[in-house]
N, C-alpha and C positions, 0 to 999 in steps of 0.2 A: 291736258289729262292724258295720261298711258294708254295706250289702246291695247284692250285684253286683246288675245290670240283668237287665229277666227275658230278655233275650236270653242273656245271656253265665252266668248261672246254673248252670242245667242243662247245659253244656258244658265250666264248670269242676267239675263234680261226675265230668262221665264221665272226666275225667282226674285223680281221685283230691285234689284239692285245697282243704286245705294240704297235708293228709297227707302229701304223698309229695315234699316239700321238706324236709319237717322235719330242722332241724339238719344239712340239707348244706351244701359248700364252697358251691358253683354249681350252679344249678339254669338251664334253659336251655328254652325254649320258642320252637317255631318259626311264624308264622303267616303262609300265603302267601296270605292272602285279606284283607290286613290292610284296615280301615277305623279313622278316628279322628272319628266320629260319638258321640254320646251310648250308645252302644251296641258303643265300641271294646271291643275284646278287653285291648289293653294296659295301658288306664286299671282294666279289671277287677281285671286281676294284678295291678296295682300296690297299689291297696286292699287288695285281698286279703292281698299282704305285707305290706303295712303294719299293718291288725290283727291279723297275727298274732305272738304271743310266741315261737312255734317257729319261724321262718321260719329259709331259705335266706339265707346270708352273704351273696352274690350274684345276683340275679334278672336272667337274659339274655331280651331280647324279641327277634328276630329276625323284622321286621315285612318283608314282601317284597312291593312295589307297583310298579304302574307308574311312569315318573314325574309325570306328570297331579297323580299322590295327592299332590305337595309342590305344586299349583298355589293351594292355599287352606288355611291354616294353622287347626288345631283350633279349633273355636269355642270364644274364652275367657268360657264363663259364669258361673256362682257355683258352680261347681266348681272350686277351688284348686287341683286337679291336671290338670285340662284348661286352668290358665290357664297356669301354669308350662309343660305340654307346649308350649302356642301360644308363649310367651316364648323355648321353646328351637329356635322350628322353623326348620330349615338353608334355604338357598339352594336352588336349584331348579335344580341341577345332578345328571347322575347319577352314580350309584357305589353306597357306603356310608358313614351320615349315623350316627356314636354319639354318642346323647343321654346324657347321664350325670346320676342325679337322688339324691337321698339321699346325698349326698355321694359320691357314686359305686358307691353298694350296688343303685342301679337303675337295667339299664342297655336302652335302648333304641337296638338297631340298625336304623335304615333302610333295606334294600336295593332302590334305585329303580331300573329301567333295564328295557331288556328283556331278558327270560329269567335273572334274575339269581340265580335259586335254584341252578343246579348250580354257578355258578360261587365257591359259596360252602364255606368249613373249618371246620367243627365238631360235637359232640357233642351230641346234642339227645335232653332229656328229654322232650316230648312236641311233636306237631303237630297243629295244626289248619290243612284243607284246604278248599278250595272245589271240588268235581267235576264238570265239565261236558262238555258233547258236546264243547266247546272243546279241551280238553286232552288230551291224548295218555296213557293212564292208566297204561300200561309204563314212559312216559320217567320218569313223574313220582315213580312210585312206586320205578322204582330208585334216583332219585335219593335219597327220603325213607329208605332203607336205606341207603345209602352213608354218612348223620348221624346214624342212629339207635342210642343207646345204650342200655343193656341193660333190656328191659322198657319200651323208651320208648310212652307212649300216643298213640294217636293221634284224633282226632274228623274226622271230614265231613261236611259240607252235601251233599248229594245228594239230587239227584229220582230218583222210580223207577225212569225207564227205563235211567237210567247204574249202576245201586247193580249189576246182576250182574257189569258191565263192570269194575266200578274193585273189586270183589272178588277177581276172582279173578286182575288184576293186583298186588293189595298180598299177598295170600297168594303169588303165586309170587317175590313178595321178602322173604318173610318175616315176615308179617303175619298176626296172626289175626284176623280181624274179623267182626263180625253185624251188621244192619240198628238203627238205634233207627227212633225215630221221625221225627226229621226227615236221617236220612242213614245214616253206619256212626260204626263205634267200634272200636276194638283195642288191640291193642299187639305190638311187635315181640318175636316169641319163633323165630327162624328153626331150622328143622331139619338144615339142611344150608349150607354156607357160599355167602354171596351176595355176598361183596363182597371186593378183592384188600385194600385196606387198612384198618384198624383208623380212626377217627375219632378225635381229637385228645383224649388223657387227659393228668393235669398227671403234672411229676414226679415221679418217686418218692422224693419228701425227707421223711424224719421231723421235721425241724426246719425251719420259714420262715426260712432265714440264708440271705444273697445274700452275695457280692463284688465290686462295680463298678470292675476297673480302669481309670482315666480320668475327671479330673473336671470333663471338657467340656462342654460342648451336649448330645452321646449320653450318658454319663456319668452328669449330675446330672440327665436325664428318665429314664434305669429305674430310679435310685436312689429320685428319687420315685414313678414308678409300683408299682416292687416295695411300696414303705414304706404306699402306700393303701393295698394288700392285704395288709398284717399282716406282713407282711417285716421280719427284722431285716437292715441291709447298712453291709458294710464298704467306702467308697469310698476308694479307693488313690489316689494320683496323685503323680507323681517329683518335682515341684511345691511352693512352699512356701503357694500358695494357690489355689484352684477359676480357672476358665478361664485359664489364664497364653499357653496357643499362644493356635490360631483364636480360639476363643469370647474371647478377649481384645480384641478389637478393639473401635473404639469407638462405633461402630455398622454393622448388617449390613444386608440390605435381604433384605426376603422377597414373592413373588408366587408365584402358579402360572406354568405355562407355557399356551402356544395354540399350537398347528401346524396344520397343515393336514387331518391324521386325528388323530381320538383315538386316540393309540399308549399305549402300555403305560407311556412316562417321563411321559406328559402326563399320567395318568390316576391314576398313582402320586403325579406331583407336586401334584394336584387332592387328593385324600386328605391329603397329610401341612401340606400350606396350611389344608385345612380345619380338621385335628385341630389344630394350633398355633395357631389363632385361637380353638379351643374354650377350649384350657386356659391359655391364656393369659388370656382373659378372664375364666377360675375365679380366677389369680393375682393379677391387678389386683382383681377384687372381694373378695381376701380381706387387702386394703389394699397390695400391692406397687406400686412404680411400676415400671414396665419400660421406659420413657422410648420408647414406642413414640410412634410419629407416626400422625397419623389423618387426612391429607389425600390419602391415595390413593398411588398408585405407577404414572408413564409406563414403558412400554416403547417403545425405536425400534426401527422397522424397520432393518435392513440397509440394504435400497435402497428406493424408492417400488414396486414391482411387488411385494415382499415385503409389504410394505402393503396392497397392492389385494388379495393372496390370504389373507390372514390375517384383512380384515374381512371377506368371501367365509363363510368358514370360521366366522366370529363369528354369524353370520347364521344358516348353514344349521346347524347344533349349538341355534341357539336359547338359547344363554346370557344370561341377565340382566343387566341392567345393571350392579346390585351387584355382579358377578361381574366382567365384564370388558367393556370398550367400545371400538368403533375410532374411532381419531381423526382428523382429516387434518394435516396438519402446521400450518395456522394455527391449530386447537382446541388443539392439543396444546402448541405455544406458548403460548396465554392461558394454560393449567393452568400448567404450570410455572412462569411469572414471566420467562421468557427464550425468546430464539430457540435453537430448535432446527432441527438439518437435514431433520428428515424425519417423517412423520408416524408413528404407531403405534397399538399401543391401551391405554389407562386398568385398570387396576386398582384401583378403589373401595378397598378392602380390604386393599390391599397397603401396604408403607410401608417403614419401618426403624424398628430395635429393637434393643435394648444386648443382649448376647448374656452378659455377664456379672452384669447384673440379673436375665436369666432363670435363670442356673442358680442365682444366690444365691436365688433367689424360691421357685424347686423343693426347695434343701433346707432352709430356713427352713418347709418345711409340712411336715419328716419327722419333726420331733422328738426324740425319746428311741431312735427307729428304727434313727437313722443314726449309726455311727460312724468317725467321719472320720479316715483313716490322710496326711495331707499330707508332702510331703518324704519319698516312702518309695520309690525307685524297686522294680519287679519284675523279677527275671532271669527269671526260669521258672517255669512254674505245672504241675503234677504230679495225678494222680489216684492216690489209694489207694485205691481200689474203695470207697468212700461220701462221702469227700470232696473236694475241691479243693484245693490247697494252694497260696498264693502265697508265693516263696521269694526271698529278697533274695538279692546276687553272693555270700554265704559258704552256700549252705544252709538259711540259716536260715528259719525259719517268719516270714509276715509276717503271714498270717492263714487259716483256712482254713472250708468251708460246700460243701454239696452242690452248690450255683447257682454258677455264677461268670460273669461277662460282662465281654466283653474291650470296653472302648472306648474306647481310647485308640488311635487313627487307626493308623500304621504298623506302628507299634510289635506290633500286635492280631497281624498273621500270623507275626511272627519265635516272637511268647510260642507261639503254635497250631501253629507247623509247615506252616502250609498250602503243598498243592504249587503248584509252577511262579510261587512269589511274586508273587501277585496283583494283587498293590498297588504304588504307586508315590507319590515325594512330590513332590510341589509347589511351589516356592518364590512366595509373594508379596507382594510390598510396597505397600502402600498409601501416599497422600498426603495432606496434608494443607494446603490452600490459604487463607492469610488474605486481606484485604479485597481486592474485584478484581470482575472482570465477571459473578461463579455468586452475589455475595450476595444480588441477587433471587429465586435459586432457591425454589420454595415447596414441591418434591416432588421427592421421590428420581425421577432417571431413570437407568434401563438400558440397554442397550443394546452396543456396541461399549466396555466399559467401565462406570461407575458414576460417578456425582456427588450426595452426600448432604450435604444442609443440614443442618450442626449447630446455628446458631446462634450468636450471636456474630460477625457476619462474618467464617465459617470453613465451609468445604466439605470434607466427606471421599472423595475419589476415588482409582480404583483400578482392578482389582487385578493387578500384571504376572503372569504365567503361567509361570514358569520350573520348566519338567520336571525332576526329580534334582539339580537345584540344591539345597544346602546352606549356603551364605552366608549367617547370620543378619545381615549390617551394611547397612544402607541405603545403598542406589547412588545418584546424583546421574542417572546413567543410567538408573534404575527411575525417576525421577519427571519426567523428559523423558518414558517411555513412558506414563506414566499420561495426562498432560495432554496429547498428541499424539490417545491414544484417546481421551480426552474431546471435545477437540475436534473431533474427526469426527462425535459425536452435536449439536455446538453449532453456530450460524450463525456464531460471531464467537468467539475464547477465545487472544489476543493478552497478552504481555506478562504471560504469570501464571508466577510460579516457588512451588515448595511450601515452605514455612516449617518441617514436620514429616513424619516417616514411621514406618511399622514396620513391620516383616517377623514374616511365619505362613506359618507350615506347614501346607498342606492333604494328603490322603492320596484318592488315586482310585482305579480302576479301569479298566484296558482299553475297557470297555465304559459307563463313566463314571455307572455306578449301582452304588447303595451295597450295604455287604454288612451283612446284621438278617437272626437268625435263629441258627435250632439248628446248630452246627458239625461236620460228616461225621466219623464217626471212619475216616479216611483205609486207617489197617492195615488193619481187618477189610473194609475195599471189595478192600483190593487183594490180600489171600487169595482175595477170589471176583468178582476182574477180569473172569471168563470170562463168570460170571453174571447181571453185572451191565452189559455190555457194551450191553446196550439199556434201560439203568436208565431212570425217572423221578426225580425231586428223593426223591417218598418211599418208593422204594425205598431208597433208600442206607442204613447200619447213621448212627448216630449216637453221638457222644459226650456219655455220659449229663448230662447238667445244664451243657454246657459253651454258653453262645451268643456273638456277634459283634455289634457295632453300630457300626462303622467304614467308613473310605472314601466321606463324605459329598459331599466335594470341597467347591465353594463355595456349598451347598445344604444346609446345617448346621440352619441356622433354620427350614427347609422340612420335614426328612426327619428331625430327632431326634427330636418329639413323638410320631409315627406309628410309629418303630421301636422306642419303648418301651413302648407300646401295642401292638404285636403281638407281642415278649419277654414281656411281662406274660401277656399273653394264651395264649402258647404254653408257658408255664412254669407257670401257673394252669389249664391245661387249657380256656381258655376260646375261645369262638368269634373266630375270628381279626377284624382290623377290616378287612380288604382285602380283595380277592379271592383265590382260592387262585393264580391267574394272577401277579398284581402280587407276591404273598412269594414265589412260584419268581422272577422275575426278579430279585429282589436275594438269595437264597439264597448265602450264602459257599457252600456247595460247589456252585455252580453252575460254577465254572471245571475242578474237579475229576473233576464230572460229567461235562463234554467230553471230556475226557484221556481218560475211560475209554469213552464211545461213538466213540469216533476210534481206540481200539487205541493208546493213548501210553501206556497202564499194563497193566502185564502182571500177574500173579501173582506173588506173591515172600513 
């Protein structure tokens, strides 16, 4: 066996390990004093798992740093695991950064930013703390009981003079703790209750069987996330074969956003960019080609002033250049290979990507996992107090499992019931332009529309916007509107008529962010309307095993990977990968939850 460092030694001893992994689902460890020096903590646990035969299924680090700590990536020395950690280390933006190692049995989340520990959901078997005059020992310590799971340990670095302070705050959250030697040591055994809500346990399934209906973008990412965590799942779709709507098209273009604050969509769409370039690049290295383009992605401004406030904005955030760049309108032209009307900023990172290569890529890695139900539409899906059932138009059983997850876009609120019909559809038709003045193009630009170089002197541009429209046939008038918005992003785009088209159905929202996540059981809220008239997201009663992953809009390629990853996560009882903030804001009973602090649901 590796011998931990003598730093981290004696501190993996006071938290009882291996021991006290042995043979669990997930095991989960919090450290808000993270360093990745020869003397990391993470690199300890990682070994540590790694020699041992009884280990945990799942090992969660929960490393919580400034952002500074992503300014210089791990020194890759003749440690193979501090070279891989350096090989994996993110962009130097903040949020949460999850590394995934051992084929994803080892997982390390980066929490960078300021004050990023409260903002964080999950169940934690032990912490380890740094205690300083610095810190505030009440906030921190109620915080560290709001995660802490039953018997969780905890260790701290503490100098003398703080060790009474930061005692007889963790005791009064529930903490028993003594002095060692270079600080304290515990574990949470509370006497009396310290916290309003319970921290995130997996479902209650005797058996790992999922049901994914939908075998889209959302779809065929939880099918594969459920299936890396031992999941057995049955993918539904009305379809005689995987992506046939949206994710059918022939290529999509993906980027983050930039505004002027980092708002809650920008911050959301940061996260679900990053995790799609994680696991995408797991997919391509395990031989898929995803025909993704690698020369970057423009965005235009609006007008020239939207330009001047948005590199403003690039500046003062301190984003990286890999990240994202402001252009002026002559730089932004050379990139491209054409004139364009107005300047904007670069997306290194960004591009376009066949969206039906990705999902073929996602279930080609399930195996024997996945059973694939194609051409099977769903009328209704039913609970029997332990299962799910999905039922064709006569009744009949199509398949049934404790899990079930609805993602197949509109369709998702009719199967669930949800009130005040959340969702709405889409109509949009893309174009498709041969030989003409975009064949120089060398990079997807956005903007006021889209124009994507396929290749072949062939441009794919798009996409009209038509609300409640249902027309699936290609209008001669949809491809006037495309190339008119195109044109407004171009100096010149004269004399081009489209050769090709096709219409998809996208599914939105009011508030044009997606709905991931555990689905309200609607009845028992509105038994106790009265109750819950000043709810939060988890207050609301839930419907045991039933989630959502729908309403992407044209943000498919951005926000599938991320919401199959906090399903997984939230179904697995694991620490979530976003902030507790970003999964309320796309919470399907978030609209629900209005209805009833607004007084629009009564009792009944």
């Amino acid at each position: 066996m590796t011998e931990p460092s003598p730093v981290c030694g004696p501190l993996l001893a006071l938290h009882d390990l291996p021991a006290r992994w042995n043979a669990r689902r997930v095991f989960t460890f919090v450290d808000t004093a993270a360093r990745f020096d020869r003397h990391s903590l993470f690199l300890a646990l990682w070994r540590l798992w790694r020699d041992d035969p009884a280990r945990c299924e799942r090992l969660h680090v929960i490393a919580v740093a400034p952002l500074s700590a992503l300014d210089t990536p791990p020194c890759a020395t003749d440690d193979s695991l501090a070279a891989e950690l350096a090989r994996a280390w993110p962009m130097r933006v903040p949020g949460l950064h999850r590394l995934e190692f051992e084929a994803g049995r080892v997982v390390l989340t980066l929490a960078v930013g300021d004050d990023m520990l409260p903002k964080l959901w999950l169940r934690a078997d032990a912490f380890h703390i740094h205690a300083t005059h610095d810190d505030d020992p009440r906030k921190l310590s109620k915080t560290l009981a709001r995660f802490a799971g039953d018997d969780a340990t905890l260790s701290a670095n503490a100098a003398e003079p703080v060790r009474a302070s930061w005692l007889r705050a963790l005791a009064a959250s529930g903490f028993e703790c003594h002095q060692t030697d270079d600080g304290l040591a515990g574990r949470f055994a509370p006497r009396w209750r310290v916290r309003r809500h319970e921290p995130p346990l997996p479902v209650g399934a005797v058996t790992r069987e999922a049901i994914v209906i939908g075998a889209g973008l959302a779809g065929c990412a939880v099918t594969s996330r459920l299936a890396s965590r031992g999941w057995r799942v049955t993918l539904i779709d009305r379809h005689a074969s995987l992506a046939r709507d949206a994710s059918g098209n022939p290529a999509g273009v993906f980027h983050p956003i930039v505004w002027r604050d980092d708002s809650v969509a920008a911050r959301l769409t940061r996260a679900g960019f990053l995790t799609a370039l994680h696991r995408w690049q797991a997919l391509e290295a395990a031989g898929h080609d995803l025909h993704r383009s690698r020369a970057g992605l423009l965005q235009i401004a609006d007008t020239p002033d939207d330009a001047d406030a948005l590199a403003a904005a690039i500046a003062r955030f301190g984003y990286p250049r890999d990240y994202v760049t402001p252009m002026t309108r002559e730089q932004a032209s050379r990139v491209a290979g054409v004139e364009l009307a107005r300047g904007g900023w670069f997306f290194a990172r960004g591009g376009a990507i066949s969206p039906a290569a990705v999902c073929a890529a996602q279930l080609a890695l399930c195996g024997d996992a996945l059973t694939a139900r194609m051409n099977t539409p769903v009328a209704q899906i039913a609970f029997d107090g332990r299962n799910w059932r999905a039922l064709d138009a006569h009744g009949g059983l199509i398949a049934k499992a404790p899990v079930l997850v609805l993602a197949n876009a509109h369709d998702a609120a009719r199967l669930a019931g949800l009130h005040g019909n959340p969702t709405r559809g889409v109509r949009g038709q893309l174009s498709i332009l041969d030989s003409g003045p975009l064949d120089a193009l060398r990079v997807p630009v956005v903007g006021d529309g889209y124009a994507v170089p396929l290749g072949e002197r062939r441009t794919l541009i798009g996409a009209t916007y038509d609300i409640d429209e249902t027309d699936p046939h290609v209008r001669e008038a949809g491809h006037a509107e495309n190339i008119e918005r195109v044109g407004r992003m171009l100096a010149a785009l004269d004399g081009v008529s489209a050769a090709q088209g096709r219409v998809a159905f996208r599914c939105v929202t009011s508030d044009r962010m997606p709905m991931i996540g555990a689905l309200a059981d609607e009845a028992a809220a509105r038994r106790d309307a009265r109750q819950l008239s000043g709810a939060w997201p988890l207050d609301l009663p839930r419907l045991p095993g039933l989630y959502g992953a729908f309403a992407f809009g044209s943000r498919g390629l951005v926000w599938a990977t991320l919401a199959a990853e906090l399903i997984a996560s939230q179904i697995e009882g694991e620490p979530w990968p976003i902030e507790r903030e970003l999964a309320e804001a796309v919470d399907p009973a978030r609209f629900f939850l209005r209805a009833l602090r607004h007084g629009e649901i009564g009792a009944s």
